[in-house]
Backbone as a printed PyTorch tensor [residue, N CA C, xyz], in Angstrom:
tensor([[[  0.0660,  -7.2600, -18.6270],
         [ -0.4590,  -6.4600, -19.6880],
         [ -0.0030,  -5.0160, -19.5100]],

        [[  0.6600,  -4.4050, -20.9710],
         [  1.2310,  -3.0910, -20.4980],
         [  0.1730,  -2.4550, -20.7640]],

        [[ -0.1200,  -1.0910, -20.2620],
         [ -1.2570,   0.0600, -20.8460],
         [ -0.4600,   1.1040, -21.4850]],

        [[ -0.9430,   0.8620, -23.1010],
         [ -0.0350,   1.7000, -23.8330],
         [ -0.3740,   3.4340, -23.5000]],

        [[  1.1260,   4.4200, -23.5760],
         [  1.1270,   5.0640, -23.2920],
         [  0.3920,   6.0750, -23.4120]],

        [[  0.0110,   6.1450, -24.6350],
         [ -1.4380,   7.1980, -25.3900],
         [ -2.2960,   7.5080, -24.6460]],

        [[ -2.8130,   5.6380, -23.4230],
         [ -3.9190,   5.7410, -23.1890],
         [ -3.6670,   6.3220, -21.6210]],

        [[ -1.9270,   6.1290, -20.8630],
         [ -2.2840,   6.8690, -19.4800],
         [ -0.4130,   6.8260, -19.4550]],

        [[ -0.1610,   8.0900, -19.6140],
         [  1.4510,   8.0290, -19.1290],
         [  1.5550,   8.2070, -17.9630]],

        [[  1.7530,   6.6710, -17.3160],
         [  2.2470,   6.5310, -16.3830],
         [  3.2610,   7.5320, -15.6030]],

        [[  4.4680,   7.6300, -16.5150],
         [  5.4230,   8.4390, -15.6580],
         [  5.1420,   9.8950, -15.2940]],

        [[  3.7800,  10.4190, -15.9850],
         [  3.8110,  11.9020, -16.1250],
         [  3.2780,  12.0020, -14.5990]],

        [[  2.7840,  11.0000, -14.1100],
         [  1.7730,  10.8990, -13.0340],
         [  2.7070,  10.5860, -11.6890]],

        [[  3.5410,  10.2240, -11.5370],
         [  4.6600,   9.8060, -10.9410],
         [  4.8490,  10.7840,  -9.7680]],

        [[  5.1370,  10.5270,  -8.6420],
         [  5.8950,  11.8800,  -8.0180],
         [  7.0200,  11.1750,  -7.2490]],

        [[  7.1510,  10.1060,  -6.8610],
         [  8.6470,   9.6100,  -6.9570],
         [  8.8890,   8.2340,  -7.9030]],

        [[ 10.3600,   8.9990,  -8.1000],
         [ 10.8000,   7.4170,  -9.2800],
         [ 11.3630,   6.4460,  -8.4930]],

        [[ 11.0420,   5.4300,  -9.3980],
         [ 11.7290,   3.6810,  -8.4590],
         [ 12.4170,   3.4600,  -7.4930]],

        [[ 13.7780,   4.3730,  -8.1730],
         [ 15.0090,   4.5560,  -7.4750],
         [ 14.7930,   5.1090,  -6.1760]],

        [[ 14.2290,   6.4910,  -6.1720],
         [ 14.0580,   7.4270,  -4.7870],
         [ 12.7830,   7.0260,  -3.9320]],

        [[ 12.3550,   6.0540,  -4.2860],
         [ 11.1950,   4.6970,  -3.7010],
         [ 11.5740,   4.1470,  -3.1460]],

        [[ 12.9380,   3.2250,  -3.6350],
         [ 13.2630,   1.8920,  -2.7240],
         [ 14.5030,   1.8950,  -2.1960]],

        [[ 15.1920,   3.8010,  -2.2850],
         [ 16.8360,   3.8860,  -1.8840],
         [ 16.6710,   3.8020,  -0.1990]],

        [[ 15.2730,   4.0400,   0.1220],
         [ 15.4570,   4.0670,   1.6710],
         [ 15.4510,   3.4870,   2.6400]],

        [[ 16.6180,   2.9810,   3.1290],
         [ 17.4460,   1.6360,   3.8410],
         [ 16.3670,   1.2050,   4.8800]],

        [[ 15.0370,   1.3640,   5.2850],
         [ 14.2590,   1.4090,   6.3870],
         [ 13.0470,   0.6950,   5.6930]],

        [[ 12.8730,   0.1220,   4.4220],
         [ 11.5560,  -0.4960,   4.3030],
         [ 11.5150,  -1.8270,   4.8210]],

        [[ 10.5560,  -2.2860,   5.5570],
         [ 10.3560,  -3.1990,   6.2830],
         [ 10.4990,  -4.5950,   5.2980]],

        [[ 10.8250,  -5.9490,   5.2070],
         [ 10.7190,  -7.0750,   4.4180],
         [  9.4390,  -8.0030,   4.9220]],

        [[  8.9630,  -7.9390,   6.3440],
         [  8.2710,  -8.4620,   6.7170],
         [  7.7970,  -7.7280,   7.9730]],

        [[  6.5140,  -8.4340,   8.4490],
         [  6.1220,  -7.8330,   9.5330],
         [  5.2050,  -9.0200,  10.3230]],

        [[  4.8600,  -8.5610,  11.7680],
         [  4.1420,  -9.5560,  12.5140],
         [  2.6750,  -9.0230,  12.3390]],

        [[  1.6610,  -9.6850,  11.4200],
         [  0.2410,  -9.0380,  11.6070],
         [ -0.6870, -10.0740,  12.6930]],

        [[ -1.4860,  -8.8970,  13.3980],
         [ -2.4530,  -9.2490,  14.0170],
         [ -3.6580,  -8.5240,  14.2490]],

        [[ -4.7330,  -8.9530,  14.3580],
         [ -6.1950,  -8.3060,  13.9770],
         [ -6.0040,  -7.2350,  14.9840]],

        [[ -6.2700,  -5.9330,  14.2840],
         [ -6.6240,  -4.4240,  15.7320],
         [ -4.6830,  -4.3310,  15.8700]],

        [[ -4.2870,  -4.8550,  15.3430],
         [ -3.3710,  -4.5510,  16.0720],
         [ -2.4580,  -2.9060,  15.8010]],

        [[ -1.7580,  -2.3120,  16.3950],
         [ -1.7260,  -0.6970,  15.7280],
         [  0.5960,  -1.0470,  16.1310]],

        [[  0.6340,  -0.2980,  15.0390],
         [  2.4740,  -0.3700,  14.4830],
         [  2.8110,   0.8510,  14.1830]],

        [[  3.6060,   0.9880,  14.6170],
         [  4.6880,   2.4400,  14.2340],
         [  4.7590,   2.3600,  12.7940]],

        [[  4.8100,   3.5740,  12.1930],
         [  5.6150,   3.5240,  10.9070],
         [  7.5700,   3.2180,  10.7400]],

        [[  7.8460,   2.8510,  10.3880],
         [  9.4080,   2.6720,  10.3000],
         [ 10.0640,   4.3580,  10.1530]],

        [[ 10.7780,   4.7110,  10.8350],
         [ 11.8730,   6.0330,  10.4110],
         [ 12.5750,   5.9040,   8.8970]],

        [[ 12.3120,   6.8700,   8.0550],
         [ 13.4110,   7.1650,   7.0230],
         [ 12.4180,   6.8050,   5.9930]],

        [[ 11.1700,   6.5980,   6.0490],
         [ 10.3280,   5.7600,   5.0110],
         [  9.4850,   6.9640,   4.2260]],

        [[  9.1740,   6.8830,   3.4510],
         [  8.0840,   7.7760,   2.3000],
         [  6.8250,   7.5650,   2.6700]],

        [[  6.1480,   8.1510,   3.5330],
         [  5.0180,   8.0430,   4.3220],
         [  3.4040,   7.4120,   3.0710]],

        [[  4.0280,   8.4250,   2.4830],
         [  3.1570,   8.7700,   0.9680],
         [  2.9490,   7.0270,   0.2610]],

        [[  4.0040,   6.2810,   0.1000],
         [  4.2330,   5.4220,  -0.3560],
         [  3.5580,   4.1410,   0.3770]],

        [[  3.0620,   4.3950,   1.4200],
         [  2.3270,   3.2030,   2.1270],
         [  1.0210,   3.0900,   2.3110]],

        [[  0.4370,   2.4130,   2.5450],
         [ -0.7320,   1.4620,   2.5150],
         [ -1.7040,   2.4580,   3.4790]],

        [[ -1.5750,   2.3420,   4.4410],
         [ -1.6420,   3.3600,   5.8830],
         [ -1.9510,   4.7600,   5.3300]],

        [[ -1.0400,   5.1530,   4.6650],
         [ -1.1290,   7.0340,   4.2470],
         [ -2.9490,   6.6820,   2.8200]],

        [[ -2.8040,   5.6360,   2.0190],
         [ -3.7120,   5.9430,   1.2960],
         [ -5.1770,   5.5560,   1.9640]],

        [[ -4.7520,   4.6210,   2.9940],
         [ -5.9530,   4.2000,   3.4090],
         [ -6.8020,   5.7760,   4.2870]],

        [[ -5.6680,   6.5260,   4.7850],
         [ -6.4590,   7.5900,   5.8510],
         [ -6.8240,   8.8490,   4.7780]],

        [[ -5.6980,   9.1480,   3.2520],
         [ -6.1460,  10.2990,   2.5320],
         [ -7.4130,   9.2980,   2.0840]],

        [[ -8.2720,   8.4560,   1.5300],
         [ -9.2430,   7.9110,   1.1370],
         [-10.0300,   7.6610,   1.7880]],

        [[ -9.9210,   7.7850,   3.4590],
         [-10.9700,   7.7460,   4.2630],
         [-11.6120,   6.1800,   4.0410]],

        [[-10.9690,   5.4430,   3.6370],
         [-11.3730,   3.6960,   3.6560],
         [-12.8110,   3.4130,   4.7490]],

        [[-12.1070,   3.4880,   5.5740],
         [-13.1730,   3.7240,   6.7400],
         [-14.3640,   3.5030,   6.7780]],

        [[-14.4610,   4.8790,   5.7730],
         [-16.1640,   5.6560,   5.8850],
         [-16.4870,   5.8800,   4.8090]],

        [[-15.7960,   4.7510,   3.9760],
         [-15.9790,   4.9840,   2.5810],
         [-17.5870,   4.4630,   2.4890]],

        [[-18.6750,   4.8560,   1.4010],
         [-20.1250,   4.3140,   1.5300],
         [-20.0130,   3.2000,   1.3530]],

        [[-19.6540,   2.2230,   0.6260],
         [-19.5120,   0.9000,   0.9810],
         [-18.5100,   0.3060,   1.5380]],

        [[-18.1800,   0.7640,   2.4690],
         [-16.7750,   0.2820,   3.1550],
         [-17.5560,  -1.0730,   3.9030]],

        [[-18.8570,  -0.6960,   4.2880],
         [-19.0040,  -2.1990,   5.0950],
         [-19.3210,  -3.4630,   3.9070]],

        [[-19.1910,  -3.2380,   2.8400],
         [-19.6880,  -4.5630,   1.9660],
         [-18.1430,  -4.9190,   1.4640]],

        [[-17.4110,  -4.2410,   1.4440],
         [-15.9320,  -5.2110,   0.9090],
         [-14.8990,  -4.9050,   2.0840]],

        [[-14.7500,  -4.5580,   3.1400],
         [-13.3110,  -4.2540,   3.7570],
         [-13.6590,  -5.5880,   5.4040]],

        [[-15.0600,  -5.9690,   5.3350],
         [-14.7380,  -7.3630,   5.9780],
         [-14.2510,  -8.5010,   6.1370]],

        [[-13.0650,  -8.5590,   6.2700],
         [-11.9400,  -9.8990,   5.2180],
         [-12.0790, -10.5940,   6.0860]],

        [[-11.4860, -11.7330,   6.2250],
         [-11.3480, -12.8730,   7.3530],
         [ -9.9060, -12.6520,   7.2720]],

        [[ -9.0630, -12.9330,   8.4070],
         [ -7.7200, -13.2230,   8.4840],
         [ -7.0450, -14.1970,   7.9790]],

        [[ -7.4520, -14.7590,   7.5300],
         [ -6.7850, -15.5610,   6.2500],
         [ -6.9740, -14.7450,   4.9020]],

        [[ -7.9030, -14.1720,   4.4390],
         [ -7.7620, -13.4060,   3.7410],
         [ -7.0340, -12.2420,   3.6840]],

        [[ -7.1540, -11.6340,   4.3710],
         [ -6.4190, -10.4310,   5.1220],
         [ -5.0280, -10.8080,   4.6800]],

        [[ -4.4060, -11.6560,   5.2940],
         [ -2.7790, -12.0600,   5.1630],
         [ -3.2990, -12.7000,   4.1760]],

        [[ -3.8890, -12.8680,   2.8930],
         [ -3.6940, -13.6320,   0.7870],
         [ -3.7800, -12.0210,   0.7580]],

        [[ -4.0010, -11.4400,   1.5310],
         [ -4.7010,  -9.7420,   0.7100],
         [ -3.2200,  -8.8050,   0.3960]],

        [[ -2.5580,  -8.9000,   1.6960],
         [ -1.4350,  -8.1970,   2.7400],
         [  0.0200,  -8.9670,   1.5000]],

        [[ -0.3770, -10.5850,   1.3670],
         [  1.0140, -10.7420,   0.7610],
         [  0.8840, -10.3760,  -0.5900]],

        [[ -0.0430, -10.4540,  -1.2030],
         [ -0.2420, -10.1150,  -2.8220],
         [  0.3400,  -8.7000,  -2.7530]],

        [[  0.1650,  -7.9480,  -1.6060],
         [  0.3450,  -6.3370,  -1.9330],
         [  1.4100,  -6.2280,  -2.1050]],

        [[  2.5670,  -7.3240,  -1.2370],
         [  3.6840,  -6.8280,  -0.7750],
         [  4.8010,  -7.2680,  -2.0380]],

        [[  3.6850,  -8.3200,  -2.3670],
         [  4.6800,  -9.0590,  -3.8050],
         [  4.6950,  -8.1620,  -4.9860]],

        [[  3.7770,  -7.3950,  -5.4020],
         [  3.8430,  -6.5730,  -6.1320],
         [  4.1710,  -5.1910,  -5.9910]],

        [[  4.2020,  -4.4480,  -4.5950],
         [  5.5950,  -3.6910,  -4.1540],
         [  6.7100,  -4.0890,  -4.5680]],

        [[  7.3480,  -4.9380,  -3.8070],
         [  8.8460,  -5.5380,  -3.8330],
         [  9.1680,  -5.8260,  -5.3510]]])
C-alpha cells in the first residue's frame, strides 16, 4: 500500500537516498545471532542506518513499556531479525 504523497512526503524526510544507502561495499548479507551476544559494527557502514543506532537514539531499553513487548523468544527474535532484513534488502 503506497501512502499518497499529500498525506507524508516521504522523500522530503529522507537524509540519505537509496543509492548512497546501499553503495557501501561493507553491508553485512548475513550474520551469526545469539542471545546477549555483542558484534562489532562493520567498517564503511552508515551507522545511522542500522538497527543498533535507532535502538540506543530511542533508548528501547528504558522505554516505559519496554518490558511488555521487547521479551521475544529466540525463535521469534530470528521471524523478527529476518522480516527486518527482507525489507531492508
Amino acid at each position: 500500500m503506497l501512502i499518497p504523497e499529500e498525506l507524508f512526503n516521504w522523500e522530503s524526510h529522507m537524509k540519505f537516498s537509496r543509492d548512497e544507502s546501499l553503495k557501501q561495499p561493507s553491508w553485512p548479507t548475513t550474520a551469526v545471532f545469539a542471545e546477549d551476544m555483542t558484534t562489532l559494527a562493520p567498517e564503511n557502514i552508515i551507522k545511522e542506518l542500522t538497527i543498533q543506532h535507532w535502538f540506543d537514539k530511542n533508548n528501547v531499553l528504558n522505554h516505559p513499556n519496554a518490558n511488555a513487548f521487547l521479551h521475544l523468544s529466540r525463535i521469534n527474535l530470528r521471524l523478527l531479525l529476518k522480516a527486518i532484513q527482507t525489507k531492508i534488502i
